[in-house]
PATI-38662 format. One record per residue: residue in one letter; x, y, z of N, C-alpha, C, O in turn. Coordinates in steps of 0.05 Angstrom, whole numbers, plus 5000, padded with zeros to 4 digits. Layout:
aXYZXYZXYZXYZ/...
This chain:
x180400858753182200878776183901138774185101198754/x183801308800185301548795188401438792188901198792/x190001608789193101658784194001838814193602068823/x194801678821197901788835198702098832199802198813/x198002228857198902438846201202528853201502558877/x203902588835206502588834207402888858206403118856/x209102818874209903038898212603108887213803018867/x213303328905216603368901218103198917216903118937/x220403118913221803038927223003278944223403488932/x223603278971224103548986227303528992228003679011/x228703428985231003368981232703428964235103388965/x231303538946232703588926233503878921232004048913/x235603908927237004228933237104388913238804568914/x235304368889234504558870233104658878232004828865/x232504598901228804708907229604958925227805118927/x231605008935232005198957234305328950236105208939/x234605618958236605878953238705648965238205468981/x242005738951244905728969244105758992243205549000/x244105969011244706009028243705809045245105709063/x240405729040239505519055241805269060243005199081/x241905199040244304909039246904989047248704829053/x247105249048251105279061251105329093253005289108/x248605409098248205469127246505329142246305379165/x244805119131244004819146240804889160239404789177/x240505149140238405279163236005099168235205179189/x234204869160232504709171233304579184232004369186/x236004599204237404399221237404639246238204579268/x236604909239238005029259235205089278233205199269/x235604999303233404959324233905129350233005059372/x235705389345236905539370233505639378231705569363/x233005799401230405909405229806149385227506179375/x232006329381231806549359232906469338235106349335/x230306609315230706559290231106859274229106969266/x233706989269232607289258234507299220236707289209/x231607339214231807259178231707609161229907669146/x233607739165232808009153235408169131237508079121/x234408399130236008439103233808619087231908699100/x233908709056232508799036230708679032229608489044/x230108819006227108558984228608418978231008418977/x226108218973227707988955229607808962231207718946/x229607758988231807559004230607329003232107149010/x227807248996226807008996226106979036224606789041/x227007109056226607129077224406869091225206669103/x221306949084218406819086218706579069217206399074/x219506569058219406389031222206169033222406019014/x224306139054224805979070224105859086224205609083/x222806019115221905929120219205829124218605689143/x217605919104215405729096216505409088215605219100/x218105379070219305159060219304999088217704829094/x221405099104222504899131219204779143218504539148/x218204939145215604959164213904779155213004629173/x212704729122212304519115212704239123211104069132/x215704219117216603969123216703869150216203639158/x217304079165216403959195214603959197214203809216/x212504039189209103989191208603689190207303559207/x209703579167209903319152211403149182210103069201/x213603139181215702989193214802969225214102749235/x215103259243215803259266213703129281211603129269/x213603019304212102839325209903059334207403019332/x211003269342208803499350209903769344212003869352/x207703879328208704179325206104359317204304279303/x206304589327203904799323204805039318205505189337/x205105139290205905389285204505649286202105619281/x205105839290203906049298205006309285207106429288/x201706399261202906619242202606859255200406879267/x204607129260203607329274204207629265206107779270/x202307659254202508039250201608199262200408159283/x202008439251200808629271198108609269196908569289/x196808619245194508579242193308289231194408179211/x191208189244190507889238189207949206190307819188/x187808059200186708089168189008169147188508139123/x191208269155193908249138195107999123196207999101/x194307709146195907519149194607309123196207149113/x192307299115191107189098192707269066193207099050/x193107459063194107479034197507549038199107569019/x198107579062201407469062202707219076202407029061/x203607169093205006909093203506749093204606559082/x200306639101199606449108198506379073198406139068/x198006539053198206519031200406379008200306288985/x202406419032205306289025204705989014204405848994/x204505999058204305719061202105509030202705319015/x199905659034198305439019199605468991199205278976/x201205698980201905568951204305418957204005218944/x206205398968208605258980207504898973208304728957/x205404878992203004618993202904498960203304258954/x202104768939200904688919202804598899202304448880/x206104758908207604838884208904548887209704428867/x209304398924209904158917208403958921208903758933/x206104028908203003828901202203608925201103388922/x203303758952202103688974199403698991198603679014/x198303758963194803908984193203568991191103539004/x194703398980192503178992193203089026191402989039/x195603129035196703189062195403409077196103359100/x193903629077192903799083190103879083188403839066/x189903979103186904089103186904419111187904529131/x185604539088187004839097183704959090182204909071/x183505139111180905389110181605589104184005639099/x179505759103180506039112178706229124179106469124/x176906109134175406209153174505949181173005759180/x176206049201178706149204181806019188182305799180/x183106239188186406129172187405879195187705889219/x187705709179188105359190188705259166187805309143/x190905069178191804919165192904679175195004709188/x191604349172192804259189194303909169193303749152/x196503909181197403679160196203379173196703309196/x194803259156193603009157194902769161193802559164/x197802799160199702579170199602519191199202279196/x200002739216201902779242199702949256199702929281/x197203159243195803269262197303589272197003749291/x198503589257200703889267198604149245197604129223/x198904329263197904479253199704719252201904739263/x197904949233198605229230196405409235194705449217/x196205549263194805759271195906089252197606119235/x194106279264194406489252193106749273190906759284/x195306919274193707099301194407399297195807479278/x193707519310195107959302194207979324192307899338/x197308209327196208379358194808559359194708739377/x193408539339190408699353188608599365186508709371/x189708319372187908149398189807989398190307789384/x191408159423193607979432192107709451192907479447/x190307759470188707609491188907309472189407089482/x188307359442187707039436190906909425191506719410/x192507069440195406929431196506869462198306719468/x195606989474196506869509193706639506194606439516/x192206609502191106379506191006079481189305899478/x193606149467193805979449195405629472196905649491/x194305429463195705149469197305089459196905039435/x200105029472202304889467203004919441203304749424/x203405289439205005329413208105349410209305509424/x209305169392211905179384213405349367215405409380/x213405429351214205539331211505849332209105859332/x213606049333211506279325212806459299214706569310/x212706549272213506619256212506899259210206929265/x214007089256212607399258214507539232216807619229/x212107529214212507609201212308029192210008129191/x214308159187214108389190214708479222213508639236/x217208269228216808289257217108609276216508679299/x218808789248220108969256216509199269217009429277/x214209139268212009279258211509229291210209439295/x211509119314210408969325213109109355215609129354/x211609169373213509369399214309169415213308949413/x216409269435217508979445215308879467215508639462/x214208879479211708829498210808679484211108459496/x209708629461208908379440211108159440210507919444/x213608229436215508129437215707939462215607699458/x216008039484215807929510213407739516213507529531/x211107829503208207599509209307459502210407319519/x209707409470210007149445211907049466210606969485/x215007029471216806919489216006809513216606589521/x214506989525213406769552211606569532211906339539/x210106599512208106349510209606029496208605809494/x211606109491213905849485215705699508217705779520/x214305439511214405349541213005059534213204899552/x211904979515210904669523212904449523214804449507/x212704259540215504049535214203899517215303679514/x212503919507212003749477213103709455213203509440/x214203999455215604129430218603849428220003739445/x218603849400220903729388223603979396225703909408/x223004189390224704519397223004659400220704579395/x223504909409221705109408223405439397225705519400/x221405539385222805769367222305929359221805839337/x221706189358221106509356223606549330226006549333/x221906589302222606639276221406909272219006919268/x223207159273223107449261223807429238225707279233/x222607559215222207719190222007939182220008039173/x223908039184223308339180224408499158225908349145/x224408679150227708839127228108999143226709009163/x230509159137231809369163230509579150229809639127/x230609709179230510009183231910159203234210229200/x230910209219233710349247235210259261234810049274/x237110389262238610329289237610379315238810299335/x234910539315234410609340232010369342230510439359/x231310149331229609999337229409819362231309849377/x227609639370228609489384230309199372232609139378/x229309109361229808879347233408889342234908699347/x234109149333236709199329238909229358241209169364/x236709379371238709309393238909189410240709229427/x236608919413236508689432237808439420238208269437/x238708399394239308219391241808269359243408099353/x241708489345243208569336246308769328248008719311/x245908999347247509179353250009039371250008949394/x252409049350255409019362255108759344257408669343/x254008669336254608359318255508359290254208439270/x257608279289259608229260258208049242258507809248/x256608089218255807889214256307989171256508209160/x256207709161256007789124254007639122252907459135/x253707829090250207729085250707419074252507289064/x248307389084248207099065249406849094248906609093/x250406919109252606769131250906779156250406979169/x250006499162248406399198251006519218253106399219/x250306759232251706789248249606709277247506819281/x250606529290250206439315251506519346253906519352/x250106569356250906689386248706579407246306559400/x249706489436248106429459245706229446246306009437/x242906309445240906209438239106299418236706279422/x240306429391241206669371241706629348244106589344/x240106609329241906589299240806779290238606869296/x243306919267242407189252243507089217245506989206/x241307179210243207219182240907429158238507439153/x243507579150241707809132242807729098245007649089/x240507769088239607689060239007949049238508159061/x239307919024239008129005237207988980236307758981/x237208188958235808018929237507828915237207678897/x240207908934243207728912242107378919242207208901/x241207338940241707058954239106958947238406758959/x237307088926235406978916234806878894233307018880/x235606618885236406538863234006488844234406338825/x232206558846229006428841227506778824225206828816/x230206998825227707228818228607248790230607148780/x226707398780227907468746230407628751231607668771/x230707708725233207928728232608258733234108438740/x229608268726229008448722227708668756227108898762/x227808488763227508508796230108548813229908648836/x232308488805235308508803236408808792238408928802/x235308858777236109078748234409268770235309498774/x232609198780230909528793231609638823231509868832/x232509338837234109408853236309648859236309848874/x238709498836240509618836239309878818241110048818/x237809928807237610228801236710408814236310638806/x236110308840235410588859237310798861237711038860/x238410568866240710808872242411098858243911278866/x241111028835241111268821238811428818238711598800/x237111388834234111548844233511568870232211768876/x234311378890233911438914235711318922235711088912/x238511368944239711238947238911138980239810938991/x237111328993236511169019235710969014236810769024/x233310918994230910628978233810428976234010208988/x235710528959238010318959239010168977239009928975/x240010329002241710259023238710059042239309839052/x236510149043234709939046234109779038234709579051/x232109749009231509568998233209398981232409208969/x235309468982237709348961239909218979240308968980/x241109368991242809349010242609189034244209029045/x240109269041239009149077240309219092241809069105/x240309449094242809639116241709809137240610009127/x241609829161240409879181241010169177242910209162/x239610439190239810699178240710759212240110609230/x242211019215241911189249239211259241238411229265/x237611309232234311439234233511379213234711349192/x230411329221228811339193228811599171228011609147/x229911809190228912009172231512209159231512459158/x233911999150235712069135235511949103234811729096/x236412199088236212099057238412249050238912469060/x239512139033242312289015242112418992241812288971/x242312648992241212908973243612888955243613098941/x245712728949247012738922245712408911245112218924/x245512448885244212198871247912008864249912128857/x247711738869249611538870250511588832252911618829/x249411598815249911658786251711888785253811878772/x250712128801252212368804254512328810256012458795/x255912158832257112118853258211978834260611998839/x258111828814258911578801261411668775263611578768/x258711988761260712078742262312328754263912438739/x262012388771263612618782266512578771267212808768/x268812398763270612318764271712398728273812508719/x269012298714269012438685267212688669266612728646/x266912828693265813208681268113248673269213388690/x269713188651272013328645271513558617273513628604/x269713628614268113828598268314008613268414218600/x268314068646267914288660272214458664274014438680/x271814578640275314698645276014808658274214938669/x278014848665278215228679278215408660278815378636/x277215658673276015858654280016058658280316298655/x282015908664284816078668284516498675286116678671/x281716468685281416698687282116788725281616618742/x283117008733283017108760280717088775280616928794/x278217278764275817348774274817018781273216998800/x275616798768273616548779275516428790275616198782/x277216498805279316388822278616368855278616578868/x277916078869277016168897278115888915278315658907/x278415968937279715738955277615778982276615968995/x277815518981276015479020279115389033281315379023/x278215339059279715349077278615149105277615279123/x278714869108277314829128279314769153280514559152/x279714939175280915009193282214689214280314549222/x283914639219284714409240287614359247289414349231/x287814349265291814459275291214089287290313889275/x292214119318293013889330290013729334288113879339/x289413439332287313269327287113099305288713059287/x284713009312284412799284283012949268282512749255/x281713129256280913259242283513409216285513529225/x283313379195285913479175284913719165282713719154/x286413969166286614169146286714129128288513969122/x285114229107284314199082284014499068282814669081/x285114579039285314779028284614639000285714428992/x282314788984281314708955281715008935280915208946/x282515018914282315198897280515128875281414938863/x278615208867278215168841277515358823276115538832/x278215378795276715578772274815488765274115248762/x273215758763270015648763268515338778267915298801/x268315218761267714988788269614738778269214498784/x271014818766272614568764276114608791277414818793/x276414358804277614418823280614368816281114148807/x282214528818285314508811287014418830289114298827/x286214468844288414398874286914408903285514598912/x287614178916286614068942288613978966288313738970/x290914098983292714038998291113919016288613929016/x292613809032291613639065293413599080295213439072/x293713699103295213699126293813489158291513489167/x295813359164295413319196295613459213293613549226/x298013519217297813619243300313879229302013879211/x299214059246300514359237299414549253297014559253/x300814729268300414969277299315139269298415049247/x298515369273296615649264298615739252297915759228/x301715819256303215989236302515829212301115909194/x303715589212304015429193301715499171302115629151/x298615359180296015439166295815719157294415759137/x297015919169296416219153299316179130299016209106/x301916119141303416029119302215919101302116089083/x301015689092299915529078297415699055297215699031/x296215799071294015939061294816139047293316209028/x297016279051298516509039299916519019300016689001/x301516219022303316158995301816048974303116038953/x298915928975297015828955296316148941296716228918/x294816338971294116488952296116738933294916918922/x297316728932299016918923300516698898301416828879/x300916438896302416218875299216218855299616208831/x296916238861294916308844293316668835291516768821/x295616758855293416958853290817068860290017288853/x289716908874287616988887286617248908288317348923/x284017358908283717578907282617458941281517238946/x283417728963283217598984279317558983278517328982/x278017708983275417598980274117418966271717378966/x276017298953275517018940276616818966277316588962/x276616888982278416619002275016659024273216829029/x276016309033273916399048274516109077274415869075/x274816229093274915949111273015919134271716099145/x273015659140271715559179272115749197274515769205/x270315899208271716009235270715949257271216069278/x268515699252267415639279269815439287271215309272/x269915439316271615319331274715449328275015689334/x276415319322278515269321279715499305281715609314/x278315599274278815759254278315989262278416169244/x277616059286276216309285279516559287279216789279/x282016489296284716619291284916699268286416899266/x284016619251285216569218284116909218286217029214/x281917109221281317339215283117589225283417819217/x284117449244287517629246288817729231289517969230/x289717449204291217429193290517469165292417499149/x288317459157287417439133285417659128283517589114/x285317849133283918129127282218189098283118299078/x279318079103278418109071276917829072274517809070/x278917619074277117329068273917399087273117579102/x272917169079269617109096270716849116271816629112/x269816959136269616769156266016609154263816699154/x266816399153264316239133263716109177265316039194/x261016129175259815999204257215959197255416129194/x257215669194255515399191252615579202250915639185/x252415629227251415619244248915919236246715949248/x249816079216248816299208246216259193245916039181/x244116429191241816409172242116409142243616559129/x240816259136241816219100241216449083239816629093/x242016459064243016609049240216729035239316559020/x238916919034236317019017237417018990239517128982/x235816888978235716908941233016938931230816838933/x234417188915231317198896230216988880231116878861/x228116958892226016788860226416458878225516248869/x227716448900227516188911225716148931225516318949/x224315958931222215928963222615728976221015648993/x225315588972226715388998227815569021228515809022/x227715369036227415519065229515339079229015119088/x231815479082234715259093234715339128234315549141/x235315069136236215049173237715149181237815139205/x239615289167242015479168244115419142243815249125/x246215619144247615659116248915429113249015359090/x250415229134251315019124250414879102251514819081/x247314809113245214669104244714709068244814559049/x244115039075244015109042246615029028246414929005/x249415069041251015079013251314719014251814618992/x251114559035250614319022248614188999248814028980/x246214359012244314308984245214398957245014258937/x246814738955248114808935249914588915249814518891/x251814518942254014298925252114068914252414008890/x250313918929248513738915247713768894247913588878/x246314058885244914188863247214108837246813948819/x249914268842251814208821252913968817254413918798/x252413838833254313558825252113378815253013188801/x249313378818247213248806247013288783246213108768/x248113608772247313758742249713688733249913748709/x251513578741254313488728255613738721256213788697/x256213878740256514208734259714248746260914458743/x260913968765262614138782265213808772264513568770/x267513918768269413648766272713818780273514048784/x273413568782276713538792279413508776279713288766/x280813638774282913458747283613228763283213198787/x284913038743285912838751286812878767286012808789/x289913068762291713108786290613148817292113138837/x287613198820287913288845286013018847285512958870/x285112878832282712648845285112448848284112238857/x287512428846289612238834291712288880292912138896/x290912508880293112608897291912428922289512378924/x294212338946293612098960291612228985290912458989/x291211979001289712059028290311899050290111649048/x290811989067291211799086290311739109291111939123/x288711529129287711649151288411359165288511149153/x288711389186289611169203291910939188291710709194/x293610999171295010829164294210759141295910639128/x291510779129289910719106290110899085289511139088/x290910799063292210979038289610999010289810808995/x288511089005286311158983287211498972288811658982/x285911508951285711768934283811888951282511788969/x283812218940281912468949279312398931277212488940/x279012278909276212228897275211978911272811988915/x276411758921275111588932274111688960272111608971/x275811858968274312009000272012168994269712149003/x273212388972270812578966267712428963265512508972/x268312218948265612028935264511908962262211838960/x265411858985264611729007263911949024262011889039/x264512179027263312359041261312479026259512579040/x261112489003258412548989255812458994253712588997/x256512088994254711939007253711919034251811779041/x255812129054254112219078252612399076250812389092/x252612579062251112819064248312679066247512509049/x246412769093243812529099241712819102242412989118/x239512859088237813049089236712959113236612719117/x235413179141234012999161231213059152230413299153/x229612879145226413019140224613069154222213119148/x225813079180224213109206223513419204221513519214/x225713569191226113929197223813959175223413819155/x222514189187220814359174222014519151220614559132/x225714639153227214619137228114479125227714249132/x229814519099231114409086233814439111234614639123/x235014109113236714119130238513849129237213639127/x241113839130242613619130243013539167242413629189/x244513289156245713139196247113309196248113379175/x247513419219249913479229253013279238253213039243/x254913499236258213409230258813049247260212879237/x257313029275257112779287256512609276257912409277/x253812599260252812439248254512339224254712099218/x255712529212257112429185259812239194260812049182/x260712369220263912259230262811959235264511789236/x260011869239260411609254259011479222259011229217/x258511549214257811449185261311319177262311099183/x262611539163265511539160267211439177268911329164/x267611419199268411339217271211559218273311499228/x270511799206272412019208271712209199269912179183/x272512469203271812789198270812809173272412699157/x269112889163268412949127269613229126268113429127/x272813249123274213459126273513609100272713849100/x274013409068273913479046271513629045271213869048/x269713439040267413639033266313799054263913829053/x267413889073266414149094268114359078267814599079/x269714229065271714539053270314619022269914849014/x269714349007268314348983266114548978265714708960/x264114459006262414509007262114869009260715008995/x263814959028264415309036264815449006263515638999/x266615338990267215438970264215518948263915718933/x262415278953259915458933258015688936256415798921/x258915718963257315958980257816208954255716328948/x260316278939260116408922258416378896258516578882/x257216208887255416138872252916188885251016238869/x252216188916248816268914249116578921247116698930/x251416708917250617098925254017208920256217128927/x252817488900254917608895256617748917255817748940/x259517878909260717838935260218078952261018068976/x258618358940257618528956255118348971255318388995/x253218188966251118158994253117919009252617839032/x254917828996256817609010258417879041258417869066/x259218049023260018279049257818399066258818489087/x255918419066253718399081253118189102252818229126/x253017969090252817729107254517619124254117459142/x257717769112259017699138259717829149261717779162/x258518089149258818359168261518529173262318579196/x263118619145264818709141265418799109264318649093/x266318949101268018989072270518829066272318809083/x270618719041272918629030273618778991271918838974/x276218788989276918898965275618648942276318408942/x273918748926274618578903276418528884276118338868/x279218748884281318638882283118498901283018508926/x285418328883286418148907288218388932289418608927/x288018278953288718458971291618448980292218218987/x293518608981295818639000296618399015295418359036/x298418219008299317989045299418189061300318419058/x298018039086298918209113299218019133299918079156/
């Protein structure tokens, strides 16, 4: 006589991530289901779980697997499903093929279809399907979107329900902006709206992975920090085709290059200048020897006398040689060459800089000396004294240090890889990242322009002579 073959009990809440049990999710029957986030959220592997058990339980139900491609679906979710079956030694309830992918539970008669829009025709002619799971939903254009939704309609259905799976990627998607864009939501947390549930998952809320899948995660980010903010994070991007050209490690020890001294010498004495009177944008002035930075003022709101005051009493309390100064003159800065006879009027907007023995090819000079500053802060080449990473910041009422800003505008700097050049976002893009001017490092950044060219082709490039000694106030 055979033996009994022993099942799981499905009740038993070892069997399923937190989040499942804090947010009730096999109870939640709104028409949208949207399950996204990074790797490793366990995402499919929820709801495979739910799907099961209503297979088992519900009066009538017909699930419906859907990728983009139907020969995809065999070795991912519907693969799920049958080890899900095995792992809680349910296969005597089941009858599963795979030519064609079917699966149907022997209790109740409920089945699990399997379909790709590469023949959508046999998903408009599916019967009284309930549940459609799309997995990789983000792969799949909204016109697919719109079929699957009209075909959910039988009054047979116990509920009926369109379950997306996806990990993020754009903001310019659809998925993001039909049902995501403007919604407040934390990971791990069923946020519910209209006929709408959202909740984004990460690898944290997956209690079932090794550690070592954990450990690789979080080390992107000291190798790729876009891979991070994706696969780690689950963080929706403005474009697919931004990446952040300072490494998060870089960005991490920037705080202790305290090996980089000042050299107390004149000749490596140099200040940027990034130009801003009345607005939300702050004047910003940086000094540093050699590349270690000594001093960083910041102003709100201030007049043009004031800013050439300012600029005047730095350079002359250091000594600085006026062709060591160098400020913004697009927009607003462009006055400052009145007053300052000798400095470089630094404009973004100019062709990059020719260097010998290099074959990168920059979108303009901005571009290069951002790649520049990248270059040194990756090589651990460039630091702050305390005093100036220590000195405060303030923006809307909100009080932080100049290293906690500097370190957050670093992390905008977004390579676009669309350019045939080497080329960063432009200043909009970073403000809506920050949700404010990347004043600091626009001034940081001007200052290495002296590191990619000496200051005779530097006087070339900005179409004038300056003394290489310090010059006369005027």
């Amino acid at each position: 006589m055979k033996s009994a073959v022993k099942t799981i009990d499905v009740s038993n809440p070892d069997l399923y991530n937190d989040y499942v049990l804090e947010n009730d999710l096999h109870n939640f029957r709104k028409r949208f289901l949207l399950m996204f986030g990074g790797r490793g959220g366990a995402k499919s592997k929820e709801e495979v779980q739910k799907s099961v058990i209503e297979l088992m339980t519900l009066p009538f139900h017909r699930i419906v697997l859907v990728r983009k491609v139907y020969d995809t679906i065999k070795d991912s979710i519907f693969a799920e499903f049958v080890d899900q079956i095995d792992e809680w030694n349910l296969r005597q309830f089941f009858h599963i093929t795979t030519s064609p992918l079917y699966i149907k539970c022997k209790l109740t008669n409920n089945v699990v279809l399997c379909r790709g829009m590469d023949k959508p025709s046999k998903i408009k002619s599916l019967k009284d399907p309930t549940k459609f799971i799309l997995e990789e939903a983000d792969e799949n254009p909204y016109e697919a979107f719109g079929m699957i939704n009209g075909s959910l309609r039988t009054p047979k259905a116990v509920y009926l329900q369109m379950v997306l799976l996806f990990n993020t990627s754009s903001k310019q998607h659809w998925i993001y902006k039909r049902f995501i864009k403007g919604r407040v939501f934390q990971t791990g947390k069923l946020l519910t709206y209209d006929n709408v549930g959202l909740i984004h998952l990460t690898h944290k809320q997956n209690n079932f992975l090794p550690d070592s899948f954990h450990e690789e995660m979080e080390d992107l980010k000291n190798h790729d920090y876009t891979a991070y903010r994706l696969d780690a994070l689950g963080e929706f991007l403005e474009t697919n085709d931004d990446r952040c050209i300072v490494t998060i490690d870089a960005v991490d020890d920037l705080p202790y290059n305290s090996y980089i001294l000042p050299t107390r010498k004149n000749e490596n004495l140099y200040m940027s200048a990034d130009i801003a009177a009345l607005g939300q944008d702050k004047f910003v002035i940086s000094i540093r020897d050699g590349l270690c930075f000594i001093h960083i003022s910041i102003f709100d709101v201030i007049d043009h006398d004031e800013i050439i005051a300012e600029i005047k009493k730095l350079e002359k309390r250091y000594q600085i040689r006026r062709s060591h100064i160098i400020y913004d003159a697009t927009g607003e800065g462009a006055f400052v060459g009145a007053y300052l006879k000798g400095a470089f009027a630094f404009q973004g907007s100019l062709a990059a800089i020719e260097r010998t023995g290099e074959n990168k090819t920059y979108f303009n000079l901005r571009s290069q000396a951002f790649f520049e500053l990248a270059r040194l802060i990756n090589n651990r080449e460039v630091y702050f004294l305390p005093e100036v990473q220590n000195t405060a910041f303030v923006h809307n009422g909100e009080k932080s240090t100049i290293m906690e800003e500097i370190k957050k505008e670093l992390k905008a700097i977004l390579q676009v890889l669309s350019s045939s050049k080497l080329r960063v976002c432009g200043k909009l893009k970073m403000k809506e990242i920050l949700q404010r001017s990347p004043d600091l490092i626009d001034t940081i950044s001007m200052s290495v322009v002296y590191e990619m060219a000496d200051i005779k082709e530097l006087q070339k490039k900005f179409g004038y002579k300056s003394s290489s000694k310090r010059s006369r106030l005027i």
